[in-house]
VEXTORVO-150236 format. One record per residue (C-alpha): residue number from 1; residue in one letter; x, y, z. Coordinates in steps of 0.001 Angstrom, whole numbers, plus 524288, in hexadecimal, padded with zeros to 5 digits. Layout:
BEGIN
PT  seq  type      x      y      z
PT  NUM     A      X      Y      Z
...
//
This chain:
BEGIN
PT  seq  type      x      y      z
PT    1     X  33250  D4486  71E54
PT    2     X  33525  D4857  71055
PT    3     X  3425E  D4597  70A3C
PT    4     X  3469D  D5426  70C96
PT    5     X  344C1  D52A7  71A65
PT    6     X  34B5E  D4542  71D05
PT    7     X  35ACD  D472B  72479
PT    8     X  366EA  D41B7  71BD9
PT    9     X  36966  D3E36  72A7B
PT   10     X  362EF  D3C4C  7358F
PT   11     X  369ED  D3A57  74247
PT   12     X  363B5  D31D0  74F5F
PT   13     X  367E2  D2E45  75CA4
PT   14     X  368CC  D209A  7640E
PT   15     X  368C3  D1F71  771E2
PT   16     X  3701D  D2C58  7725E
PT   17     X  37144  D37A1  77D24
PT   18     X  36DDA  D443A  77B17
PT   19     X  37BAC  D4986  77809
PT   20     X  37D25  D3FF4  76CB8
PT   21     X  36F62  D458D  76788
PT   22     X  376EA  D5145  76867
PT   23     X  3822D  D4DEF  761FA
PT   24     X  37934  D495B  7566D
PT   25     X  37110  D52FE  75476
PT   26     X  37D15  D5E09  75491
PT   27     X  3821D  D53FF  74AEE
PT   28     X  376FF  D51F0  741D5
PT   29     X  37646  D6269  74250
PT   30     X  383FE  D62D3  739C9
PT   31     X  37F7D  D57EB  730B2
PT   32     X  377A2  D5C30  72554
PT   33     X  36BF9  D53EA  72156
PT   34     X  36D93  D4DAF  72E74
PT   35     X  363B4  D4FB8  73B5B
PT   36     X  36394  D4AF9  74835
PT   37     X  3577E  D40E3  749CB
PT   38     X  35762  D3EC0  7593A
PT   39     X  35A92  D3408  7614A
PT   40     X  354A1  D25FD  765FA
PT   41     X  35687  D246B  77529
PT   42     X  35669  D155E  773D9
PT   43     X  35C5C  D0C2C  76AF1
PT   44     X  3567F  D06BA  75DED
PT   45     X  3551F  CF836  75FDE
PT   46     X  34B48  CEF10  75B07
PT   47     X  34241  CF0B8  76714
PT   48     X  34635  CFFCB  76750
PT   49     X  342DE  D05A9  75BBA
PT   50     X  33F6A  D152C  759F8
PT   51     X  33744  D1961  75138
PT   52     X  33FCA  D22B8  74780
PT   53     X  33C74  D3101  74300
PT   54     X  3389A  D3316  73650
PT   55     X  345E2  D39C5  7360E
PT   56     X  34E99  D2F22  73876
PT   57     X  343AC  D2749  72F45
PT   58     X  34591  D3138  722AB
PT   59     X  35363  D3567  72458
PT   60     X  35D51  D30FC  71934
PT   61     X  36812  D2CBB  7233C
PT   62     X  3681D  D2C93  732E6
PT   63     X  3729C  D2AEA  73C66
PT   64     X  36EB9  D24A3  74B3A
PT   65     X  37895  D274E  754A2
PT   66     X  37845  D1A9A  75DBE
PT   67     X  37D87  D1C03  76BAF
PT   68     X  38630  D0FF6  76F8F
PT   69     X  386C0  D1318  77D74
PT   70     X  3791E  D1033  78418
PT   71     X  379F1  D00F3  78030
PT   72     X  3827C  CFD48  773C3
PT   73     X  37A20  CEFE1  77182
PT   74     X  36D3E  CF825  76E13
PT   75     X  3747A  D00A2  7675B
PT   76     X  3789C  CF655  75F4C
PT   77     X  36BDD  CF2E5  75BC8
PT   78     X  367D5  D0218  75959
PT   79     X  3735E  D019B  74F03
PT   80     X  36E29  CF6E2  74882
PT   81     X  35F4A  CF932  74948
PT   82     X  361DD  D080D  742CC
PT   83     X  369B4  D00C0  73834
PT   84     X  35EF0  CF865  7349B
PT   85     X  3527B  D048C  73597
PT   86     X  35C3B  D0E02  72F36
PT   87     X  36487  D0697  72627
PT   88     X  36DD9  D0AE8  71D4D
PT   89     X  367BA  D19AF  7224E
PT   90     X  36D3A  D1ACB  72D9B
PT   91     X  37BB1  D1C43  733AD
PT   92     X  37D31  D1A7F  741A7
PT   93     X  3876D  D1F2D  74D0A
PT   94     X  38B36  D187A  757E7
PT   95     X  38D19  D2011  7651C
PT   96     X  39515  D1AF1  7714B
PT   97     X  39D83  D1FF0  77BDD
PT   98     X  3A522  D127F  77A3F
PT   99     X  3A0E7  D07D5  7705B
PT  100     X  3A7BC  CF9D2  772B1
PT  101     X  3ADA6  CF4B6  7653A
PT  102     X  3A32A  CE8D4  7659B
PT  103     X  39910  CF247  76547
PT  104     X  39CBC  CFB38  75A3B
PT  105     X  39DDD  CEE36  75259
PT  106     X  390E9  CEC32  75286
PT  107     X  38C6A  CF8A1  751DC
PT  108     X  393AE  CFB1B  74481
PT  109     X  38D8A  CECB7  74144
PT  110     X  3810B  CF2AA  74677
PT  111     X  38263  CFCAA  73CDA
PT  112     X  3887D  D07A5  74595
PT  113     X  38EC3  D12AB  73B36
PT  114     X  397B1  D1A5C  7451E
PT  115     X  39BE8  D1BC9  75283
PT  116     X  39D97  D2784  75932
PT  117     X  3A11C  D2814  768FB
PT  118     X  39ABD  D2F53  7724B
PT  119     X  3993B  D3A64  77687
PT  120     X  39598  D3D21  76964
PT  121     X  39DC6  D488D  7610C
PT  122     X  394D8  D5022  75746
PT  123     X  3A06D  D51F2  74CEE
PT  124     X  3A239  D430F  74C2F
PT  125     X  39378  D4015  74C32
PT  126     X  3922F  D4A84  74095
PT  127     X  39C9C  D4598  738C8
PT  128     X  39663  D3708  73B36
PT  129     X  38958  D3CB5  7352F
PT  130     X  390D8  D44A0  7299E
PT  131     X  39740  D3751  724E4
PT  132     X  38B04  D301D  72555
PT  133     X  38457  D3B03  71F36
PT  134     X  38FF7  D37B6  71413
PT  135     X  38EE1  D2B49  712ED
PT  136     X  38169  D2AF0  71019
PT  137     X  3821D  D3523  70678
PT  138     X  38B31  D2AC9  6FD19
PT  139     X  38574  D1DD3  7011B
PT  140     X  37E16  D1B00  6F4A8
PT  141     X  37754  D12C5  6FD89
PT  142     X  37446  D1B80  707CE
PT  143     X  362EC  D1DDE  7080A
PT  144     X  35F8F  D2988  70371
PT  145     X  3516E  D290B  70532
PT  146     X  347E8  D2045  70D0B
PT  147     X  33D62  D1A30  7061B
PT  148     X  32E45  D1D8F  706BD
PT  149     X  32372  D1672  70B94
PT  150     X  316F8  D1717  703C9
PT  151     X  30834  D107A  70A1C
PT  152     X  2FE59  D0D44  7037A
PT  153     X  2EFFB  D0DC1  70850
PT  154     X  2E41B  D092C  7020C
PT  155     X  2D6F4  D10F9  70426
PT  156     X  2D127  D03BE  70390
PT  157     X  2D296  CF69B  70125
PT  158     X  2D520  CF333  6F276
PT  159     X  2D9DB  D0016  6EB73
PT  160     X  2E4E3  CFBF2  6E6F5
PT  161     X  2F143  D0005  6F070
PT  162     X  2F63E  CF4A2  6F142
PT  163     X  2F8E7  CF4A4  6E18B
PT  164     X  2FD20  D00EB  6E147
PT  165     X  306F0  D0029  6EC4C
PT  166     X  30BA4  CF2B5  6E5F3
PT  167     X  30DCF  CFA5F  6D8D2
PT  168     X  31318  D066D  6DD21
PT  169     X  31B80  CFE53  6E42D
PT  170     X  31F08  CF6BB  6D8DB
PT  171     X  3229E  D0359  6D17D
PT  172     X  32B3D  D067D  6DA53
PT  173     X  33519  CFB26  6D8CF
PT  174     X  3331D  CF83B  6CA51
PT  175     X  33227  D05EE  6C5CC
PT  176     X  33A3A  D0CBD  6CFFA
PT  177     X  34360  D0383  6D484
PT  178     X  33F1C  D062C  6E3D6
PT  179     X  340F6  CFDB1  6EEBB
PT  180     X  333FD  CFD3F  6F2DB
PT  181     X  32D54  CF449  6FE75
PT  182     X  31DF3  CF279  6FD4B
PT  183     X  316A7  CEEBA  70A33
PT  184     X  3096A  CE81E  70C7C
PT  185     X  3057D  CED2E  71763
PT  186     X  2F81F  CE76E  7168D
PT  187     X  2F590  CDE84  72416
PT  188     X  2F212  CD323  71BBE
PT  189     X  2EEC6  CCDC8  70DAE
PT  190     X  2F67E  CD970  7063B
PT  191     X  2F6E2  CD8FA  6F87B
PT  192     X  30442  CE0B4  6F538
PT  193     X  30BE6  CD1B2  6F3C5
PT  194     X  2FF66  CCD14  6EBBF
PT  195     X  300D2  CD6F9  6E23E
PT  196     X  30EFB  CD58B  6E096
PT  197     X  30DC4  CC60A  6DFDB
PT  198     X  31679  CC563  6EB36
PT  199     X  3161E  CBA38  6F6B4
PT  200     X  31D43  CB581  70212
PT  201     X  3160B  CC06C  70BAA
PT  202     X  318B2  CBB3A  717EE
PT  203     X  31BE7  CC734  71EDA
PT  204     X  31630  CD60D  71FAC
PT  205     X  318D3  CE3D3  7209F
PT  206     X  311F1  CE09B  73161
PT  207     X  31D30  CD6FB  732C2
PT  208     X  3264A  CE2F3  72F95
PT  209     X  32040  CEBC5  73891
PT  210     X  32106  CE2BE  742DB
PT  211     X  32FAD  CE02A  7410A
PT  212     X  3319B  CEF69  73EC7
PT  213     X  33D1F  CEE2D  74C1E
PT  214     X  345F4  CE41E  7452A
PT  215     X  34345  CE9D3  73614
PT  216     X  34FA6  CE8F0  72DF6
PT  217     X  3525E  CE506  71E9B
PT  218     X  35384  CD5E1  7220F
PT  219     X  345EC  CD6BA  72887
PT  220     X  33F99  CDF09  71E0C
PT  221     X  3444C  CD58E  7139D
PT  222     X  33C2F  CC91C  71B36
PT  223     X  33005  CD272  717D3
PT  224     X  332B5  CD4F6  7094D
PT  225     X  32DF1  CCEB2  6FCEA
PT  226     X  33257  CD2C4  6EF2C
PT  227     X  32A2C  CD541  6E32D
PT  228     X  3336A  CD3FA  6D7B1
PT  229     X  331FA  CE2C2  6D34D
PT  230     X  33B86  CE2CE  6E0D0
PT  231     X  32F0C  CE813  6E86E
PT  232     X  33163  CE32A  6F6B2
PT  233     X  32334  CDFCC  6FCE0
PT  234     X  31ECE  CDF6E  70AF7
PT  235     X  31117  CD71F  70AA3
PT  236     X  305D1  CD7AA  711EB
PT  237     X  3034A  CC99F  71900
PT  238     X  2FAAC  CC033  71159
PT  239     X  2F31B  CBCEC  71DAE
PT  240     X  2EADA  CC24D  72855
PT  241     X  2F6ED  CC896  73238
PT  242     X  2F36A  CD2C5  73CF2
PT  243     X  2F8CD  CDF12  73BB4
PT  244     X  3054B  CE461  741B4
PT  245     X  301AC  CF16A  7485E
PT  246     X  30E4B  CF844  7459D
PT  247     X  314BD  D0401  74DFA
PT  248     X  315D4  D0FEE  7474C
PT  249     X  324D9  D0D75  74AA0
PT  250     X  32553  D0042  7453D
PT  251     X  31FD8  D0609  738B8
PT  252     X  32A1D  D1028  73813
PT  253     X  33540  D07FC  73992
PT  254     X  33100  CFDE3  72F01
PT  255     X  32F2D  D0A58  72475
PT  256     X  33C4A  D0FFE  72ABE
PT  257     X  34031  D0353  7262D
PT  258     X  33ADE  CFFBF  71780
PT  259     X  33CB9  D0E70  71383
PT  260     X  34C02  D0DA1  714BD
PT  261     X  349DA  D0048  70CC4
PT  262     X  34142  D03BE  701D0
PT  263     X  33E69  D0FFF  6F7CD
PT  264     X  33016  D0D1B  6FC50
PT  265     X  32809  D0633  704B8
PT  266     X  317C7  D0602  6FFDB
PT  267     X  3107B  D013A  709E2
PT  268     X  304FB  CF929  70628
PT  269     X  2FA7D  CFE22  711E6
PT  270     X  2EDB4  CF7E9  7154D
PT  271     X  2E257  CFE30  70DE8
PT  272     X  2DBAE  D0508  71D7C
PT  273     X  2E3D0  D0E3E  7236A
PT  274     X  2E451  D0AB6  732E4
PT  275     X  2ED43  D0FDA  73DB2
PT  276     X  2F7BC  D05E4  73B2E
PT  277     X  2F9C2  D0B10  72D83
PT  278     X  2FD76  D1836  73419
PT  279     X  30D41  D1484  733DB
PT  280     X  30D09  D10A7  7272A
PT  281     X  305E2  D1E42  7238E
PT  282     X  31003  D25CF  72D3D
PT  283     X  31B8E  D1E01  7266E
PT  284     X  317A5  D1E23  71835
PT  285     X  31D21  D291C  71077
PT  286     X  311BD  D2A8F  70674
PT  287     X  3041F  D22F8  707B0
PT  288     X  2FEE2  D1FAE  6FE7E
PT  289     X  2ECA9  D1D14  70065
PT  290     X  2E718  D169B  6F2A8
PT  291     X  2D961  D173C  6EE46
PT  292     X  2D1A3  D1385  6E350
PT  293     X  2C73E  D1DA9  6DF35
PT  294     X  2B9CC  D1730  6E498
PT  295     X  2B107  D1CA9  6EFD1
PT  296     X  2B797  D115C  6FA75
PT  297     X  2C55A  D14A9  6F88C
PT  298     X  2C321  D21D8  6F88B
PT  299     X  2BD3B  D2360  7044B
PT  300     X  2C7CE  D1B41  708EA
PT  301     X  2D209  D2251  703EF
PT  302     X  2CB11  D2F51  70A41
PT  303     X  2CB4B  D295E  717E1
PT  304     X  2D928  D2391  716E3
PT  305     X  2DD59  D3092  7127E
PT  306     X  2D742  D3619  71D56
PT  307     X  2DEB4  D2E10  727D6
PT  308     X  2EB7F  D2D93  723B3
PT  309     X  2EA49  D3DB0  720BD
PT  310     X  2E6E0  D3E1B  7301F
PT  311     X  2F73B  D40EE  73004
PT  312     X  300B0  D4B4B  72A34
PT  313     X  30C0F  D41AA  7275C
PT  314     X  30316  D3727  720B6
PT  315     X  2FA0C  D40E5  71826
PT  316     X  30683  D456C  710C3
PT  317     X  3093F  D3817  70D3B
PT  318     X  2FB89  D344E  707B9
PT  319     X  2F967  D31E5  6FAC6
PT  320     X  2EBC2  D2D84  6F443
PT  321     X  2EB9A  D2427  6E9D9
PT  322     X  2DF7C  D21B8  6E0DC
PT  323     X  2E19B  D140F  6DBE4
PT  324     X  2D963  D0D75  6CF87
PT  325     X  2D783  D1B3C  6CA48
PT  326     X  2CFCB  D1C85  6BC49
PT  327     X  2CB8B  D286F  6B3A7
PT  328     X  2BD83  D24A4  6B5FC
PT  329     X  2BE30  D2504  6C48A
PT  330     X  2B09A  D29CF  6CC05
PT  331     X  2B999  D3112  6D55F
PT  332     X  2C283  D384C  6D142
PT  333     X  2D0A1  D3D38  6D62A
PT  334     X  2CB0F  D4A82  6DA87
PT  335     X  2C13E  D45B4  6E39C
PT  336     X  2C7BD  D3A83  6EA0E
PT  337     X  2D272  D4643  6EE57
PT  338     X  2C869  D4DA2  6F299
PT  339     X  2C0B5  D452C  6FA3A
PT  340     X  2CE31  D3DEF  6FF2F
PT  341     X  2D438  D4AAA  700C3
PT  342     X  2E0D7  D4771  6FCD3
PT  343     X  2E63B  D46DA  6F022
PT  344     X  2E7F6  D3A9F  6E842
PT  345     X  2F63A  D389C  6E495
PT  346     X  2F507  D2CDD  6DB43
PT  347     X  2EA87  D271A  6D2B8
PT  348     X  2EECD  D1A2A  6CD55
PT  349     X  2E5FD  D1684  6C17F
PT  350     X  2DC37  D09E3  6C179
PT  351     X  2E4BE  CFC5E  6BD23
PT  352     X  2DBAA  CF1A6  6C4BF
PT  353     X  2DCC0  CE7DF  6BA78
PT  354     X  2EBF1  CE81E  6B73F
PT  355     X  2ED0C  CEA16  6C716
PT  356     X  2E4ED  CDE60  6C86F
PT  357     X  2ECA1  CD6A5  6BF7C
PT  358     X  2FA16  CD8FF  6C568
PT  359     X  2F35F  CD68F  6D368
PT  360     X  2F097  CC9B9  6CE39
PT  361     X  2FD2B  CC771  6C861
PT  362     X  30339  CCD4D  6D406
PT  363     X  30C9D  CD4BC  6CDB4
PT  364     X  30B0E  CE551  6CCB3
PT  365     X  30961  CEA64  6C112
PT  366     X  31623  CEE75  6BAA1
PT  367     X  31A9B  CFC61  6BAE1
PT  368     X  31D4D  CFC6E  6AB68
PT  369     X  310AE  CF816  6A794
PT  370     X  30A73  D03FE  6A22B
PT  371     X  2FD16  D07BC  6A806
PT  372     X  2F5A9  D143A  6AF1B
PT  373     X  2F8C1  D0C0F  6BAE1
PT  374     X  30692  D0A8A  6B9C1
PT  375     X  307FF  D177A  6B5C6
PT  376     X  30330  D1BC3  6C22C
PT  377     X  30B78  D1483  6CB1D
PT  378     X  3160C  D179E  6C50A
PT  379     X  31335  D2520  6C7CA
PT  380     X  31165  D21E7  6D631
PT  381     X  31C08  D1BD3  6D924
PT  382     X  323AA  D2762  6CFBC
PT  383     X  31CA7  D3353  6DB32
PT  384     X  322CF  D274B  6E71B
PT  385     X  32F1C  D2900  6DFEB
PT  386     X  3306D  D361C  6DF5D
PT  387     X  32A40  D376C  6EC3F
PT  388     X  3209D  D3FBA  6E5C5
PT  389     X  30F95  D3E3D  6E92B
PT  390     X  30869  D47CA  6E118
PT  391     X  2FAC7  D42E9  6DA6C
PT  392     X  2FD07  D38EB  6CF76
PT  393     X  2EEC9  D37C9  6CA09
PT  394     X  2E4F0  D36BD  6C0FE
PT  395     X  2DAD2  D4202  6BC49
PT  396     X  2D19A  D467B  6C660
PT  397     X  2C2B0  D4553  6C1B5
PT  398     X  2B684  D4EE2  6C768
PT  399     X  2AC06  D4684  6CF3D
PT  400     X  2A73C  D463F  6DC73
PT  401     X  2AC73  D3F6E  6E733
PT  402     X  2A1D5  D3F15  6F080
PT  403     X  2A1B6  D3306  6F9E4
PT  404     X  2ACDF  D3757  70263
PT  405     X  2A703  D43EB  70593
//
C-alpha cells in the first residue's frame, strides 16, 4: 500500500451486530481521511488473535469499536491486547447497553478512550472520530508513518549480505539518526553480532516468532542487544537450534509489531530461499537479493530471481545487488541484467581487505571514512531514505554472458 493510499483513519468492529457496523460505516462516510475497515466476530485475546488487513496494518490512526455487552471480562482483555499491537495508533470505544462502574475502571486502565451506550447514535460516534481525528493532528507525538521492513537474501553463501546489511544498517543510525532494529534471521551460527563485536546472544529472532501472541515493548526489550552507534540487534543463535516454522500470521503480527517501533527493520535472511522465507518476502517492503559478479552467484541470483518473481506483490519489491564490483569485471552490468532479467539497482564497489579488517576487529567501517565503498552506502541508505530505488551503478562493459543461456 503506498503512502497515498494509507487512511488518516481507519475504523473496525469488536464483537459487534450488524446495526453497529452500520452505524460505523455511515459514520466513517462523513469523516474525511477516515474508512470503515470491517468487523472481527470474536474477541482479540491472546489465544484469539485475527490476522489484520493490510488496511488496519498501513493506516496512520484506527479506531476499534469494542462491544461491552457479549462478556465484559474478554472485552477487557480485547482493550488491552489492541493497546499493546496498536499502540499509541490506535483510539478505542467502548460499547454497552449498561456498563457497571467496576468495569469502566478497568477498561479506561485497559486503555479504553470513550464510551458510548447502545444502541449506538451516528452523530455521537462521528463527533467521537472528528476529535480523535484532532487530537492526533497536534500530538507531536502522534506516528505519522510506520516504518519499513527491508530483507536481505544472498544468491549464495559468502557474497557479502551480511556486511552490507550490517553497514547500511549502521548508516542509518550514525548518519541518519534512525531507529533502526537489525535481525539475524539465520537458524544458527549468524555472523551479524560477530561483525559488530557484540555478545550475550542468548535469544533469536525464532524465540520472537514463537512468542508473537504475548509480543509487547517489555518482551521485545528481553530480545535486544545494543551496538553503541544505538543499532539495536536481534542475533542469530550461536548453536545448532531447530527451526521455528512460523505461521504466516505469526509473522505478520511480529512486523505489525517492530514497524510501529522502528524507522526500519533489515532483516538478515538465510542465503537459500525456501517456503518458510515466503512471510518474510510477503511482509518485507523492499528485498533486497546480493550477488557478486562470478558464474556461481549468478546463476544463483537468476534462479532466486526466478522464484520470488513467481508473485505480483513480491516482484515489485525486488531489488538486485551486485556486490564486490570492479572496473575490470569479466561480466559486466549489461549481461548479468540480461541474463537475470531484472535490473541491477546497486553495485557496491570491491573493499575485501578494509571489510576484512573491520570483520576482524568487529567493528563496521565508519560512515566518514572516505572510500568508493562508503560512498556507495551512503547512497543506499540516501534512495531508503527517500524511499526512492532507481539503479545506483557502475559503467556497463560489452562481453558475453553465455553460461546462463
Amino acid at each position: 500500500m503506498s503512502p497515498q493510499d494509507r487512511p488518516n483513519q481507519a475504523i473496525f468492529t469488536v464483537c459487534t451486530d450488524d446495526s453497529v457496523n452500520e452505524v460505523a460505516m455511515a459514520a466513517a462516510l462523513k469523516i474525511s481521511g477516515a474508512l470503515f475497515a470491517g468487523g472481527f466476530g470474536d474477541y482479540i485475546t491472546a489465544d484469539r488473535r485475527p490476522q489484520f488487513s493490510p488496511v488496519l496494518r498501513n493506516a496512520i490512526s484506527c479506531v476499534a469499536l469494542v462491544d461491552f455487552d457479549p462478556d465484559p471480562e474478554l472485552a477487557l482483555e480485547t482493550v488491552e491486547r489492541l493497546q499493546q499491537i496498536f499502540l499509541s495508533r490506535i483510539s478505542i470505544i467502548g460499547l454497552g447497553s449498561q456498563l457497571d462502574a467496576g468495569v469502566l475502571l478497568r477498561a479506561v486502565r485497559n486503555g479504553c478512550t470513550e464510551f458510548l451506550t447502545k444502541p449506538l447514535v451516528q452523530e455521537e460516534l462521528t463527533a467521537a472520530l472528528n476529535r480523535f481525528q484532532t487530537v492526533r493532528a497536534i500530538d507531536p507525538q502522534a506516528p505519522s508513518s510506520l516504518g519499513r521492513i527491508i530483507a536481505f537474501f544472498g544468491s549464495k553463501g559468502g557474497v557479502g549480505t551480511t556486511m552490507l546489511a550490517v553497514h547500511i544498517a549502521t548508516h542509518l543510525v550514525r548518519q541518519h539518526g534512525k531507529k533502526v532494529l537489525l535481525i539475524d534471521q539465520k537458524p544458527q551460527l549468524g555472523h551479524v553480532a560477530l561483525y559488530l563485536g557484540l555478545k550475550d546472544t542468548q535469544y533469536h529472532f525464532d524465540e520472537l516468532l514463537r512468542n508473537a501472541g504475548r509480543l509487547d515493548a517489555e518482551l521485545l526489550e528481553g530480545f535486544l542487544i545494543r551496538h553503541r552507534s544505538g543499532l539495536h540487534v536481534i542475533a542469530s543463535p550461536e548453536m545448532a537450534a531447530g527451526a521455528h516454522e512460523a505461521k504466516p500470521e505469526e509473522m505478520a503480527a511480529v512486523m505489525d509489531f517492530l514497524r510501529r517501533e522502528y524507522d526500519y527493520v533489515l532483516i538478515d535472511c538465510p542465503p537459500i530461499f525456501q517456503d518458510r522465507k515466503a512471510s518474510v518476502v510477503e511482509q518485507a517492503d523492499e528485498i533486497y537479493i546480493v550477488s557478486t559478479p562470478d558464474v556461481a552467484a549468478l546463476r544463483d541470483l537468476a534462479r532466486l530471481v526466478e522464484s520470488i518473481s513467481l508473485t505480483e506483490s513480491a516482484i515489485a519489491k525486488l531489488r538486485v545487488v551486485v556486490n564486490r564490483s570492479t572496473a575490470t569485471d569479466s561480466i559486466t552490468s549489461e549481461q548479468i541484467e540480461k541474463v537475470v532479467r531484472f535490473p541491477i539497482s546497486v553495485s557496491v564497489p570491491n573493499n575485501y581487505f578494509e571489510l576484512l579488517q573491520a570483520i576482524n576487529d568487529g567493528e563496521p567501517i565508519a560512515p566518514q571514512r572516505r572510500s568508493e565503498f562508503n560512498t556507495s552506502i551512503a547512497k543506499w541508505a540516501n534512495r531508503l531514505i527517500g524511499g526512492m530505488s532507481a539503479p545506483v551503478g557502475t559503467s556497463a562493459k560489452k562481453g558475453l554472458l553465455s553460461f546462463l543461456r
